[in-house]
N, CA and C atoms as an extended XYZ file, in Angstrom:
582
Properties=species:S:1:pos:R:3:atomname:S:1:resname:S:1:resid:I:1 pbc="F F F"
N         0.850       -1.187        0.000 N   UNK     1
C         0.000        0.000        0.000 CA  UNK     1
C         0.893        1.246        0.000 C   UNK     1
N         0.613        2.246       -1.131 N   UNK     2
C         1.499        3.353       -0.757 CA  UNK     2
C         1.585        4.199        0.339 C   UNK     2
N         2.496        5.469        0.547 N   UNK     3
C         2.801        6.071        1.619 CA  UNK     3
C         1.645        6.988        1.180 C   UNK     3
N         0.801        8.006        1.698 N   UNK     4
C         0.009        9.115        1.204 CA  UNK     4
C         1.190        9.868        1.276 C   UNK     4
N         1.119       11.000        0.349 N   UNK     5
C         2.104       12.117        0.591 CA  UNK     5
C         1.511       13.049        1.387 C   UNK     5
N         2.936       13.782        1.701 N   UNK     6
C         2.905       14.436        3.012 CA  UNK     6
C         0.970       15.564        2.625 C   UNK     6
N         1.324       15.768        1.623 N   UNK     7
C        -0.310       16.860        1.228 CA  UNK     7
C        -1.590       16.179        2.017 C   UNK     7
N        -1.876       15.026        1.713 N   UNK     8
C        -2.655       14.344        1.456 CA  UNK     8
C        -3.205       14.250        3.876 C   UNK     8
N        -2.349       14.084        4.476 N   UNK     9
C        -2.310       14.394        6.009 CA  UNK     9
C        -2.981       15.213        6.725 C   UNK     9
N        -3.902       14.643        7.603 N   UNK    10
C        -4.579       15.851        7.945 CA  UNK    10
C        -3.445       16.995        9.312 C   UNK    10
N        -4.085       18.061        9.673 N   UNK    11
C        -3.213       18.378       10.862 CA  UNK    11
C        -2.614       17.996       11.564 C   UNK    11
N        -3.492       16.699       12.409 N   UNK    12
C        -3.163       16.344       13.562 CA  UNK    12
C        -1.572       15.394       13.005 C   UNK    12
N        -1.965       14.622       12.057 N   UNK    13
C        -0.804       14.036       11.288 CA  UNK    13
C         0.675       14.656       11.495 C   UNK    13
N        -0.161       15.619       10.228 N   UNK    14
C         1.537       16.597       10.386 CA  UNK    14
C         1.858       17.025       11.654 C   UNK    14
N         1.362       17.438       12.778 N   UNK    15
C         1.701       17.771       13.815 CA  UNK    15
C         2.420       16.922       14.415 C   UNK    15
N         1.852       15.275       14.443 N   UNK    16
C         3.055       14.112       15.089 CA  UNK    16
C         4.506       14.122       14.106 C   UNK    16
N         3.833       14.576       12.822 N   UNK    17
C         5.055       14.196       12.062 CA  UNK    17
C         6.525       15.476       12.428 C   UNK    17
N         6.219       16.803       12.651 N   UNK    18
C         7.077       17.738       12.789 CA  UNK    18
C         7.554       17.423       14.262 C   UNK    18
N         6.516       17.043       15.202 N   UNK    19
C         7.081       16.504       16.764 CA  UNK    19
C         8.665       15.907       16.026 C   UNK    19
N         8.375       14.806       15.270 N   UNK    20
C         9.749       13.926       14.930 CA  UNK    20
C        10.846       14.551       14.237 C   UNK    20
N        10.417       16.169       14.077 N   UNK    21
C        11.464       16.637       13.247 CA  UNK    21
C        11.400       16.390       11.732 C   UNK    21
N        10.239       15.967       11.049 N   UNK    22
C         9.903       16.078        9.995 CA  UNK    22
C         9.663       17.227        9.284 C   UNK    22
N        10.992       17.994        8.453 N   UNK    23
C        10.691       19.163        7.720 CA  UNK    23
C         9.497       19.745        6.533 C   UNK    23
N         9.457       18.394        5.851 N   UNK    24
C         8.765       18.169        4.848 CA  UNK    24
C         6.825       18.790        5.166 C   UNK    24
N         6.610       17.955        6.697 N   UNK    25
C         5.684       18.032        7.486 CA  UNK    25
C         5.298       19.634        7.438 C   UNK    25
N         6.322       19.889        8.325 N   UNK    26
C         6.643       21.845        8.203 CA  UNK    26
C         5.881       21.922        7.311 C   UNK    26
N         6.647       21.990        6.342 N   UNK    27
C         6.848       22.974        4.929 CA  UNK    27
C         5.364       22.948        4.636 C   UNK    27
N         4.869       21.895        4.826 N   UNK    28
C         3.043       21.914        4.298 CA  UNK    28
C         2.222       22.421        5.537 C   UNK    28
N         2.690       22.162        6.528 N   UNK    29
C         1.429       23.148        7.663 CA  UNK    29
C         1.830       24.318        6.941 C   UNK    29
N         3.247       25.567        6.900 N   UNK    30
C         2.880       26.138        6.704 CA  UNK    30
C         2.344       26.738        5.448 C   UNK    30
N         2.428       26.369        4.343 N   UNK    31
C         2.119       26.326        2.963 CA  UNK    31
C         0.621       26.102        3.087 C   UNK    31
N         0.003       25.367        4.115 N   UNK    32
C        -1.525       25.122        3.932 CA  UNK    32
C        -1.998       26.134        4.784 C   UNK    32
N        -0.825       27.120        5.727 N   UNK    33
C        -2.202       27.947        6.503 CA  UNK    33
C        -1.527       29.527        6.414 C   UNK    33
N        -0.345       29.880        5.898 N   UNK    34
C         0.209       30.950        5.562 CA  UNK    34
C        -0.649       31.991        4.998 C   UNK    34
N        -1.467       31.905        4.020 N   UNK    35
C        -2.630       32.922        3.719 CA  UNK    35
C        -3.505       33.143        4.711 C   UNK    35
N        -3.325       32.368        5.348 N   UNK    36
C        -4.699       32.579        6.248 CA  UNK    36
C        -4.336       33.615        7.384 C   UNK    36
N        -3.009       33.030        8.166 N   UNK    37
C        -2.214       33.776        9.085 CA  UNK    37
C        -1.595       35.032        8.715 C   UNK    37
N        -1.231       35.203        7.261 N   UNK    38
C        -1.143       36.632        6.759 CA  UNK    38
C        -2.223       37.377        6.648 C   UNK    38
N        -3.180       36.581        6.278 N   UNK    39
C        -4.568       37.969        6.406 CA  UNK    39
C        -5.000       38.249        7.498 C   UNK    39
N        -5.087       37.526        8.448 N   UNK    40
C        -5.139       38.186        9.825 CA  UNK    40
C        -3.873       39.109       10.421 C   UNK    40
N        -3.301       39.111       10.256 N   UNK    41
C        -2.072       39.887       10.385 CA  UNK    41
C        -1.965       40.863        9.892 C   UNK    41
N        -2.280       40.881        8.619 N   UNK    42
C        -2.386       42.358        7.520 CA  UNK    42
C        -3.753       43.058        8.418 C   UNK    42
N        -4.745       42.332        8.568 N   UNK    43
C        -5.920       42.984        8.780 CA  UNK    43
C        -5.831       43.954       10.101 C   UNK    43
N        -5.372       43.117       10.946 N   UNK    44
C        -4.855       44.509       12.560 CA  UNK    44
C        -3.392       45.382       11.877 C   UNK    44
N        -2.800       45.138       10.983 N   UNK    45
C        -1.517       45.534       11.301 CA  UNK    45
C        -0.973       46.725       10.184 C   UNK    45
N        -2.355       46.275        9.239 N   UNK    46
C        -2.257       47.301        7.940 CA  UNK    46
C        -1.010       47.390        7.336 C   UNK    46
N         0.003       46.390        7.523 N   UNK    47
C         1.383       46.427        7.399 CA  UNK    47
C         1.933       45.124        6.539 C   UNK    47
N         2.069       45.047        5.134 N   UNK    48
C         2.665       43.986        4.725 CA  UNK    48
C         3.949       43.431        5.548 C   UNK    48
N         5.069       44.099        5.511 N   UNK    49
C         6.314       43.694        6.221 CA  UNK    49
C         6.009       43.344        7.759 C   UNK    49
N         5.149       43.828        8.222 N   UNK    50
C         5.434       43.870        9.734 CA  UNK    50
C         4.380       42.503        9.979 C   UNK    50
N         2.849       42.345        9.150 N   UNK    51
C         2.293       41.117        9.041 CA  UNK    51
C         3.004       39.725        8.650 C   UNK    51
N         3.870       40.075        7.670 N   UNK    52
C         4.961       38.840        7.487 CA  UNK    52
C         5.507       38.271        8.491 C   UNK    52
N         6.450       39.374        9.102 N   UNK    53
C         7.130       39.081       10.472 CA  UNK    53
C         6.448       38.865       11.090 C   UNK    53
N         5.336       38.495       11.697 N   UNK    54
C         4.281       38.131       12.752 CA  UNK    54
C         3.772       36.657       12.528 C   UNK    54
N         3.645       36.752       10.703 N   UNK    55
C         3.375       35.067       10.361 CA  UNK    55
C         5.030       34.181       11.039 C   UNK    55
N         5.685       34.808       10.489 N   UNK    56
C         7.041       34.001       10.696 CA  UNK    56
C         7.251       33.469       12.027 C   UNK    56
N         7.134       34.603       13.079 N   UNK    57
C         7.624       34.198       14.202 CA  UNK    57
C         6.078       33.333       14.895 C   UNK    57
N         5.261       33.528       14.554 N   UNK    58
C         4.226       32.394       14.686 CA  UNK    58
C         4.746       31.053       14.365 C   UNK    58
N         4.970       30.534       13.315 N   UNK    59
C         5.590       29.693       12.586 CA  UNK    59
C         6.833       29.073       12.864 C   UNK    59
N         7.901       30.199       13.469 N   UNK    60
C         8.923       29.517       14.440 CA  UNK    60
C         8.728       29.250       15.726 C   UNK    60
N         7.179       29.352       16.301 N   UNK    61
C         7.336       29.427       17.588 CA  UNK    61
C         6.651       27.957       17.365 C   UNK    61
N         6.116       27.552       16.574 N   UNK    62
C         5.499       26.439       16.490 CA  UNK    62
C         6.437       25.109       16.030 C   UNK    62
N         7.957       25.623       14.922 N   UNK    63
C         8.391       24.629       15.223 CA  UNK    63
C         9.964       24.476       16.779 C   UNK    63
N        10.016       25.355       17.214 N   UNK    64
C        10.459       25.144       18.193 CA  UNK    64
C        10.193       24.764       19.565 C   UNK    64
N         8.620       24.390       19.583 N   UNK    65
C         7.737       24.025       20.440 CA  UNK    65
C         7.589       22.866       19.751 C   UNK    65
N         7.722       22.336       18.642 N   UNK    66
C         7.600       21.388       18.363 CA  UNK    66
C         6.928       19.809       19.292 C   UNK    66
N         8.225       19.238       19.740 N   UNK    67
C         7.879       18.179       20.465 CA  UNK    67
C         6.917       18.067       21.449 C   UNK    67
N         7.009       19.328       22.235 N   UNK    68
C         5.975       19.645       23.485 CA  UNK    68
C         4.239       20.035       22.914 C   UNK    68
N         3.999       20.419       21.420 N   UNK    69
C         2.965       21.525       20.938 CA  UNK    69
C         2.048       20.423       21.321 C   UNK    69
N         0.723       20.370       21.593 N   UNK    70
C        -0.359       19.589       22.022 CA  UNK    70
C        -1.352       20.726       21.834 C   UNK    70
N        -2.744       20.804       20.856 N   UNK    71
C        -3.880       21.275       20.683 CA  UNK    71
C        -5.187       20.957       21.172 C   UNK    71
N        -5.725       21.926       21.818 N   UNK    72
C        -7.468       21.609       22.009 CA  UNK    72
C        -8.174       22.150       21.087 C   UNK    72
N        -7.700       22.948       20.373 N   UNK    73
C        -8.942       23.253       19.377 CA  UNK    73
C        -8.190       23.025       17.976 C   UNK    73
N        -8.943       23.691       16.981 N   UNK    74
C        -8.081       23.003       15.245 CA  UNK    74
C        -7.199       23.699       15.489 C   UNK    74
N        -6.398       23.416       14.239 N   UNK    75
C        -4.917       24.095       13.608 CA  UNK    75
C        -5.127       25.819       13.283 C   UNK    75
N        -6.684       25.771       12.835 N   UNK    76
C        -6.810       26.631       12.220 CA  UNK    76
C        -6.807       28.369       13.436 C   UNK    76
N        -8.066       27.839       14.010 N   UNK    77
C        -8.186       28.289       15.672 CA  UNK    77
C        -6.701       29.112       16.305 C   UNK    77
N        -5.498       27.607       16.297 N   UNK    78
C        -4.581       27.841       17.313 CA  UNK    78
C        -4.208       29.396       16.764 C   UNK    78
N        -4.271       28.772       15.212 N   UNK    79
C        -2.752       29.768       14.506 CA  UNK    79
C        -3.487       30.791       14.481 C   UNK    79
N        -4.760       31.301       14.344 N   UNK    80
C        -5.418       32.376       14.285 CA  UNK    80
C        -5.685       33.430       15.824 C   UNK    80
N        -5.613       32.744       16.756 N   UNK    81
C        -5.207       32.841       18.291 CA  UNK    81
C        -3.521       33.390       18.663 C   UNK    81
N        -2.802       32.527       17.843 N   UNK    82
C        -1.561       32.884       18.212 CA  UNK    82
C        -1.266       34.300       17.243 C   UNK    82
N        -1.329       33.951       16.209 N   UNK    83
C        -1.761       35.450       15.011 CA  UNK    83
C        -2.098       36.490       15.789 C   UNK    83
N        -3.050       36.616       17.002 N   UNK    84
C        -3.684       37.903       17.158 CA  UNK    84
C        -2.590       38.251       18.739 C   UNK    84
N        -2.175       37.352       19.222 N   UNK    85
C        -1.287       37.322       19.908 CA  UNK    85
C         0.305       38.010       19.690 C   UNK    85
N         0.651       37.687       18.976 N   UNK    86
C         1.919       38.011       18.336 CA  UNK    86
C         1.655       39.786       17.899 C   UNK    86
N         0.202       39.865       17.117 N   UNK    87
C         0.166       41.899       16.885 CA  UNK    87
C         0.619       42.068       17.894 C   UNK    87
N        -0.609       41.735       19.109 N   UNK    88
C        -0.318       42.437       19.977 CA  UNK    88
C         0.907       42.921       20.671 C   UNK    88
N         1.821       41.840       20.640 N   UNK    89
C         3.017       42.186       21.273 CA  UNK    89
C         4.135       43.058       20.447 C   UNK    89
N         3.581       42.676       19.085 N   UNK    90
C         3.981       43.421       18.320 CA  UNK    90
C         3.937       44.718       18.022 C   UNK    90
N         2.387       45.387       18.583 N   UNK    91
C         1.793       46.436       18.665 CA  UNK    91
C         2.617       47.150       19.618 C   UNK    91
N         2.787       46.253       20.957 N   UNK    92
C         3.604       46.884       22.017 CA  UNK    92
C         4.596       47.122       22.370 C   UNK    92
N         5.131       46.769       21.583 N   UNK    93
C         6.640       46.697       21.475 CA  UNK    93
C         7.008       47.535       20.526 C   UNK    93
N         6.010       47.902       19.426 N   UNK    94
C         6.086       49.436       18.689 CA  UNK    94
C         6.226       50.540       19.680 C   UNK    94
N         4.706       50.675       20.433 N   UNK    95
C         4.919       51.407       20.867 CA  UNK    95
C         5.572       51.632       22.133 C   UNK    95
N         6.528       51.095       22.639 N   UNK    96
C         7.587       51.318       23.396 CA  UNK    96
C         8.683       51.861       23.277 C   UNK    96
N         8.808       51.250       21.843 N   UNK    97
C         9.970       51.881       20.882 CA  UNK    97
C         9.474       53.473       20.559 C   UNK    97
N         8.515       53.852       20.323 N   UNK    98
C         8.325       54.865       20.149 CA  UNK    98
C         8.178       56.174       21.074 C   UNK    98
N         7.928       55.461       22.631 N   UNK    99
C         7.606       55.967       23.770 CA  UNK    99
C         9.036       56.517       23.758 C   UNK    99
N         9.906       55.510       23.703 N   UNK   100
C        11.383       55.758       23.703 CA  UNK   100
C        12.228       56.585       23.240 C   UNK   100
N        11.784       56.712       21.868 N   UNK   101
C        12.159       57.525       20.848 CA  UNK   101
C        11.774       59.456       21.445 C   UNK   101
N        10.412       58.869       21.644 N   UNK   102
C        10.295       60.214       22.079 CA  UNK   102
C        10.457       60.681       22.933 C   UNK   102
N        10.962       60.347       23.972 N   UNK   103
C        11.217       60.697       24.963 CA  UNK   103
C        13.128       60.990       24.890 C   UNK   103
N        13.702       60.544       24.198 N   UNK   104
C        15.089       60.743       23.393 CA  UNK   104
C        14.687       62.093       22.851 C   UNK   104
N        14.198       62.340       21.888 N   UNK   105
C        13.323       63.386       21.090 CA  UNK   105
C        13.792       64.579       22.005 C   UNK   105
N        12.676       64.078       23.254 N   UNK   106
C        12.074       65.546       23.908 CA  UNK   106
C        13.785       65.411       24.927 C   UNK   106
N        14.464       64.652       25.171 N   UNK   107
C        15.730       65.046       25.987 CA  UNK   107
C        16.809       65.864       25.234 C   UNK   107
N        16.892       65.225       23.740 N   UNK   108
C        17.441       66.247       23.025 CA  UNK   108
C        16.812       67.824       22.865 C   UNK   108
N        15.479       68.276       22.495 N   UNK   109
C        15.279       69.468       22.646 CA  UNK   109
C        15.448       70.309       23.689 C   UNK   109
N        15.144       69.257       24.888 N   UNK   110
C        15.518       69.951       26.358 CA  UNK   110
C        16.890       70.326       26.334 C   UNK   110
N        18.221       69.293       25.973 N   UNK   111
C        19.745       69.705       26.028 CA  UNK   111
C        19.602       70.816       25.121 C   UNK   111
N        19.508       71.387       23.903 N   UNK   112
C        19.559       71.701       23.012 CA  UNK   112
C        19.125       73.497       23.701 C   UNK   112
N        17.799       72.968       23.956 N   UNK   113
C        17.853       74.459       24.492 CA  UNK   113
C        18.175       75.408       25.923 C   UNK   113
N        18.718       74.128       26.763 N   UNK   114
C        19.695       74.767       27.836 CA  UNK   114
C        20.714       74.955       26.967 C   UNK   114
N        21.479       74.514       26.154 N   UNK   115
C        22.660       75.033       25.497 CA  UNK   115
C        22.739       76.483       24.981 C   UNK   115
N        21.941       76.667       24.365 N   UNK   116
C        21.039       78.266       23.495 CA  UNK   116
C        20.886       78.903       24.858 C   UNK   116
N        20.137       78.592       26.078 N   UNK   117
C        20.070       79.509       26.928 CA  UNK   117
C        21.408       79.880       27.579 C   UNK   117
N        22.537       78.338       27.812 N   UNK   118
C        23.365       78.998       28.505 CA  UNK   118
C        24.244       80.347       27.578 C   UNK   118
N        24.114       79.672       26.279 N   UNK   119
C        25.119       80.766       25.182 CA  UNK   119
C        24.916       82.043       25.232 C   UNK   119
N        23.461       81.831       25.125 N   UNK   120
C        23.128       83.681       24.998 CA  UNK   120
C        23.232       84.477       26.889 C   UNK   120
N        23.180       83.516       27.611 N   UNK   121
C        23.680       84.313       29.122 CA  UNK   121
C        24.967       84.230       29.062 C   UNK   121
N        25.710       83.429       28.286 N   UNK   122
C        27.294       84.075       28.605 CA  UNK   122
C        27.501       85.447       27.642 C   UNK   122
N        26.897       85.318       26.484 N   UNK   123
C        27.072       86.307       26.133 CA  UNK   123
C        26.491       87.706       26.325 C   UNK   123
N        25.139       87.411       26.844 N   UNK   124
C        24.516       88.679       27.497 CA  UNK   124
C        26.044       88.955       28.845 C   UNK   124
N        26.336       87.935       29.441 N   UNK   125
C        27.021       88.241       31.049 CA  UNK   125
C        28.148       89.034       30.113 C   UNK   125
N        29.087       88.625       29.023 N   UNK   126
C        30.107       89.282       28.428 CA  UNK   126
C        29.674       90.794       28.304 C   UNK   126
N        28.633       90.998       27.540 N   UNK   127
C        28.397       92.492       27.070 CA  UNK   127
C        28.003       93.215       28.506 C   UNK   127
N        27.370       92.836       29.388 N   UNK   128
C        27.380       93.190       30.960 CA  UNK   128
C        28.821       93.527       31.167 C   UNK   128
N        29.224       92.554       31.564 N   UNK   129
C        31.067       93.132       32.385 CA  UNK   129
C        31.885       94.168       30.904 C   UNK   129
N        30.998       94.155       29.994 N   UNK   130
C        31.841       95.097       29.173 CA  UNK   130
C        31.519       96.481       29.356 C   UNK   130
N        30.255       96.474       29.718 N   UNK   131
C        29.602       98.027       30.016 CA  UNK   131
C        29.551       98.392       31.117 C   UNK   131
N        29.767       97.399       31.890 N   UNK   132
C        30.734       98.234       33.538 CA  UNK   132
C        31.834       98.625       33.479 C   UNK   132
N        32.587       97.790       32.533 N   UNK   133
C        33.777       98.450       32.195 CA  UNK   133
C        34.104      100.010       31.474 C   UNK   133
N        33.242       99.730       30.663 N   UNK   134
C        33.088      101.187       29.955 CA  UNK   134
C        32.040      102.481       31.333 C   UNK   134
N        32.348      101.790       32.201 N   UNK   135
C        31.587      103.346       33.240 CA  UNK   135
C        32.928      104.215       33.683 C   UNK   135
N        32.239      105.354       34.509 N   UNK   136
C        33.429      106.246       35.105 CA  UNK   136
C        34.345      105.382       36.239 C   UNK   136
N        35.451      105.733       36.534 N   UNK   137
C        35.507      105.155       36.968 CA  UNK   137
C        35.291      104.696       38.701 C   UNK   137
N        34.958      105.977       39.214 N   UNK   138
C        34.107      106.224       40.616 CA  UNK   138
C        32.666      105.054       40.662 C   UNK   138
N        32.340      105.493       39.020 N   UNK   139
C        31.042      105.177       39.168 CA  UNK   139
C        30.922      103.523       38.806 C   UNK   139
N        31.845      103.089       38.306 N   UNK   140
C        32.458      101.407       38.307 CA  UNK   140
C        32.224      101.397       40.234 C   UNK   140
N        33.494      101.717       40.730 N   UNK   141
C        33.476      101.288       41.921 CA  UNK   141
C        32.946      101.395       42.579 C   UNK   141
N        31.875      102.475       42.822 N   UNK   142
C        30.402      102.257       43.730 CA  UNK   142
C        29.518      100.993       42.990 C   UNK   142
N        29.468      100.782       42.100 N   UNK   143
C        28.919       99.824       40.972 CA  UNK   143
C        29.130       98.499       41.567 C   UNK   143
N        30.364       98.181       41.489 N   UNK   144
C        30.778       96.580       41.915 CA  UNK   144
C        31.663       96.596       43.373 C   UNK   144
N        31.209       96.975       44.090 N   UNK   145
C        31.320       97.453       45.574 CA  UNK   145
C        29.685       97.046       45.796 C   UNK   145
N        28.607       97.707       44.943 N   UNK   146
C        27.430       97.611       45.303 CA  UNK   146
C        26.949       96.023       45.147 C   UNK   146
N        27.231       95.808       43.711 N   UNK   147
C        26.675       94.066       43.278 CA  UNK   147
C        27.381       93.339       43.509 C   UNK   147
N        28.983       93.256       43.658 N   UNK   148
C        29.696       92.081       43.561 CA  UNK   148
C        30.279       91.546       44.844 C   UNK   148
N        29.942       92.954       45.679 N   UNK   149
C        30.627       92.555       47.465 CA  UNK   149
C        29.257       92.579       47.819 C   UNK   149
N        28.304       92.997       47.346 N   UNK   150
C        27.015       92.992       48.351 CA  UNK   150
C        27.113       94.192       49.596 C   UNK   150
N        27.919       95.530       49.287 N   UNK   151
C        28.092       96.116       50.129 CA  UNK   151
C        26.643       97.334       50.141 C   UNK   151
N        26.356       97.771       51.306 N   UNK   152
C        24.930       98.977       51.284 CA  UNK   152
C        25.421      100.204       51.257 C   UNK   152
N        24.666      101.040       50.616 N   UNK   153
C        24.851      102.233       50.344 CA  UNK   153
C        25.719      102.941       51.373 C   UNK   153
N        25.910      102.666       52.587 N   UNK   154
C        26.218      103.447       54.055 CA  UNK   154
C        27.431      102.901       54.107 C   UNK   154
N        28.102      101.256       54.004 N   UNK   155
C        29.162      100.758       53.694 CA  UNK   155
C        30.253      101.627       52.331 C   UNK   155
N        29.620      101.979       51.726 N   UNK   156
C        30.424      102.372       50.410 CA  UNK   156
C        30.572      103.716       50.511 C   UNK   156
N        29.726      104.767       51.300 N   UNK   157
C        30.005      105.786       51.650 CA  UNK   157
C        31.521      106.201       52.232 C   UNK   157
N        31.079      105.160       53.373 N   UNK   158
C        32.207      105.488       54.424 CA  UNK   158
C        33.476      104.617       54.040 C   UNK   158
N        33.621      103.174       53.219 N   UNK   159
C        34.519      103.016       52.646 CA  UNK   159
C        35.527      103.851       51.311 C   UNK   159
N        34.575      105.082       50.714 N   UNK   160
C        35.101      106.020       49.595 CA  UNK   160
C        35.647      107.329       50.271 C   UNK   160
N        34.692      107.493       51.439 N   UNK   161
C        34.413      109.066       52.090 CA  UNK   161
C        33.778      109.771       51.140 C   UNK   161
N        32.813      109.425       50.726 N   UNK   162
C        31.748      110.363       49.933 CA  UNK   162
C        30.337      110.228       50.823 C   UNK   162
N        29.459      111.140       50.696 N   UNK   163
C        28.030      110.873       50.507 CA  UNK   163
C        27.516      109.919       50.354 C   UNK   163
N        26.531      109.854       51.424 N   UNK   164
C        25.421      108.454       50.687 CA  UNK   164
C        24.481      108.752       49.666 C   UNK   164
N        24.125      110.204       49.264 N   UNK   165
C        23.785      110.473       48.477 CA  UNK   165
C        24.546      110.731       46.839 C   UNK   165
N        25.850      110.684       46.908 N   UNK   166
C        26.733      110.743       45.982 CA  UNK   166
C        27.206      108.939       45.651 C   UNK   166
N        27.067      108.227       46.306 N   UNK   167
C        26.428      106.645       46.135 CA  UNK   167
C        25.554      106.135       45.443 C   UNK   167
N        24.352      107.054       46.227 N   UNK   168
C        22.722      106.659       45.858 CA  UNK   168
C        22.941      107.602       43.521 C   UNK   168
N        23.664      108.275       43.658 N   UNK   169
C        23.771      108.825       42.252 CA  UNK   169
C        24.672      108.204       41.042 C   UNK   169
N        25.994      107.678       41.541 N   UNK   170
C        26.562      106.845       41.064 CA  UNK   170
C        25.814      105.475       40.433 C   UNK   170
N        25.334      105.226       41.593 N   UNK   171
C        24.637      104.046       41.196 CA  UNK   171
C        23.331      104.435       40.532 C   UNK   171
N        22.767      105.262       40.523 N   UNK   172
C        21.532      105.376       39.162 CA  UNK   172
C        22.217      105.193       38.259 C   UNK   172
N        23.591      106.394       37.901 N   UNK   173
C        24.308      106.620       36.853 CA  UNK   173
C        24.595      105.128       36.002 C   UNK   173
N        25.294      104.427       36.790 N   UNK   174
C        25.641      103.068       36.596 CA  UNK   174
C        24.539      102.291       35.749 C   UNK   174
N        23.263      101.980       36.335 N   UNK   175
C        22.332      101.614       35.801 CA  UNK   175
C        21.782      101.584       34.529 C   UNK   175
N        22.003      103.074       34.750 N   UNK   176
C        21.008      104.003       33.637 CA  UNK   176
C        22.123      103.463       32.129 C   UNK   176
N        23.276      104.003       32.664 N   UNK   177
C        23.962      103.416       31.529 CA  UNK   177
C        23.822      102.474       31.033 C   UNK   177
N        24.269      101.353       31.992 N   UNK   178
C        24.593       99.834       31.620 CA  UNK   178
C        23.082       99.254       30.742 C   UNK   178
N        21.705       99.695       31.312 N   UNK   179
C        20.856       99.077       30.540 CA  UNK   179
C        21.084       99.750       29.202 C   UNK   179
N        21.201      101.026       28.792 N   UNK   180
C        20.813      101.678       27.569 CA  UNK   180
C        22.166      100.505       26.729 C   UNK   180
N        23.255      100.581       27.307 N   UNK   181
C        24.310       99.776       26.822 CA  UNK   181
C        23.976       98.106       26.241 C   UNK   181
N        23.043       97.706       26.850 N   UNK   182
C        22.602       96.196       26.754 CA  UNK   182
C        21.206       96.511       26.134 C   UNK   182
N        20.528       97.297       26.112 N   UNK   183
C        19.644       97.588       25.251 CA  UNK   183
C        18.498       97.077       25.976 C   UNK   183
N        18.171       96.648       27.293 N   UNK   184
C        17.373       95.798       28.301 CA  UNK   184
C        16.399       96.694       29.319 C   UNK   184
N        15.402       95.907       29.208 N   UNK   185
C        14.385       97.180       30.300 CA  UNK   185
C        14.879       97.283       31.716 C   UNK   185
N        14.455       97.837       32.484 N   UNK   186
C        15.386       97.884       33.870 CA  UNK   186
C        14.562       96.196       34.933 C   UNK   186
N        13.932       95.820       34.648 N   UNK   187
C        13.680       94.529       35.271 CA  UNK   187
C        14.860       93.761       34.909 C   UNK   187
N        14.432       93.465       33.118 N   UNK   188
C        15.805       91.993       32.729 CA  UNK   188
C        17.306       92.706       33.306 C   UNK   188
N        17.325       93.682       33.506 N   UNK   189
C        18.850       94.357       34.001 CA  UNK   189
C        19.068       94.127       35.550 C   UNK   189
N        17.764       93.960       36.416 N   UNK   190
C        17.738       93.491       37.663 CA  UNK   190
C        17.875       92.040       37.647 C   UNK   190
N        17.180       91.620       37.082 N   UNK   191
C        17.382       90.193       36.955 CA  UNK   191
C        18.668       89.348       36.516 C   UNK   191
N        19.720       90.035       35.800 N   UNK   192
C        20.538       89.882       35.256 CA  UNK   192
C        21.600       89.887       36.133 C   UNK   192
N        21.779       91.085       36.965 N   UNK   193
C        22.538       91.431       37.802 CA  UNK   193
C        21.918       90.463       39.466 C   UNK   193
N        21.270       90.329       39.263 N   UNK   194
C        21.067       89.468       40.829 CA  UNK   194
C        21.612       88.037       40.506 C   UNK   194
């Protein structure tokens, strides 16, 4: 009596037969259910390439489970079960990658624009110490006596021997300059200097 060929086998068949490591077996489960497991796959995944890869690793998970694989319901069932299984993880594992990505994304814009902020405060701080520099020079040293020692009007008096009112003028002077110099309203010039 002849052998039936491997076609001719129902599931359960081929299933003992790939247990034994029968390739041939393979090759026809998946050849008999590959359309089927791709259209479910395409259908959640709207994705030729990415539905492929979902049949495949279906397909390897089945023959590397091989010996152990044991079914309660058809062939058809499992693979259509495991099919919707596999998007999913597939789905999630997109979007993780993407969670990821963006969140890379948003760390680069964050570095990116502390960089821009620190640049333009060194260079705002440069054109600052340049236009103190360019003051009188009395009116420098009541200036950075005032901001840079933290000294009070009554301290700088009696450390110059001038007026506290010849202090209190210097230091408008100072001001008045340095913003017109930086081109800044007198807040960002407070703010700058604190």
């Amino acid at each position: 009596m002849p052998i039936p060929t491997i076609s001719k086998n129902t599931d359960e068949q081929l299933l003992q037969l790939i247990a034994s490591d029968n390739r041939d077996a393979f090759t026809e489960l998946y050849n008999r259910y590959w359309d089927k497991t791709f259209a479910v796959a395409y259908h959640r995944l709207d994705d030729e390439h990415e539905a492929e890869e979902v049949v495949q690793e279906v397909f390897l998970s089945i023959w590397q489970r091989r010996a152990s694989l044991k079914l309660t319901h058809t062939m058809a069932t499992y693979l259509s079960v495991a099919v919707k299984y596999k998007v999913i993880n597939h789905l999630d594992r997109q979007y993780r990658q993407q969670q990821h990505l963006d969140e890379l994304a948003f760390t680069s814009i964050e570095t990116e624009d502390t960089t821009m902020q620190w640049l333009e405060e060194k260079e705002l701080r440069e054109l600052l110490d340049h236009s103190i520099g360019q003051l009188p020079e009395k009116c420098r040293i009541v200036f950075l006596l005032s901001r840079h020692e933290n000294k009070t009007y009554a301290e700088i008096a009696s450390a110059l021997g001038i007026s506290q009112k010849t202090v209190e003028a210097h230091m408008s002077k100072a001001l008045s300059s340095i913003r017109q110099s930086l081109g800044v309203s007198l807040p960002v010039l407070i703010l700058l200097l604190s």
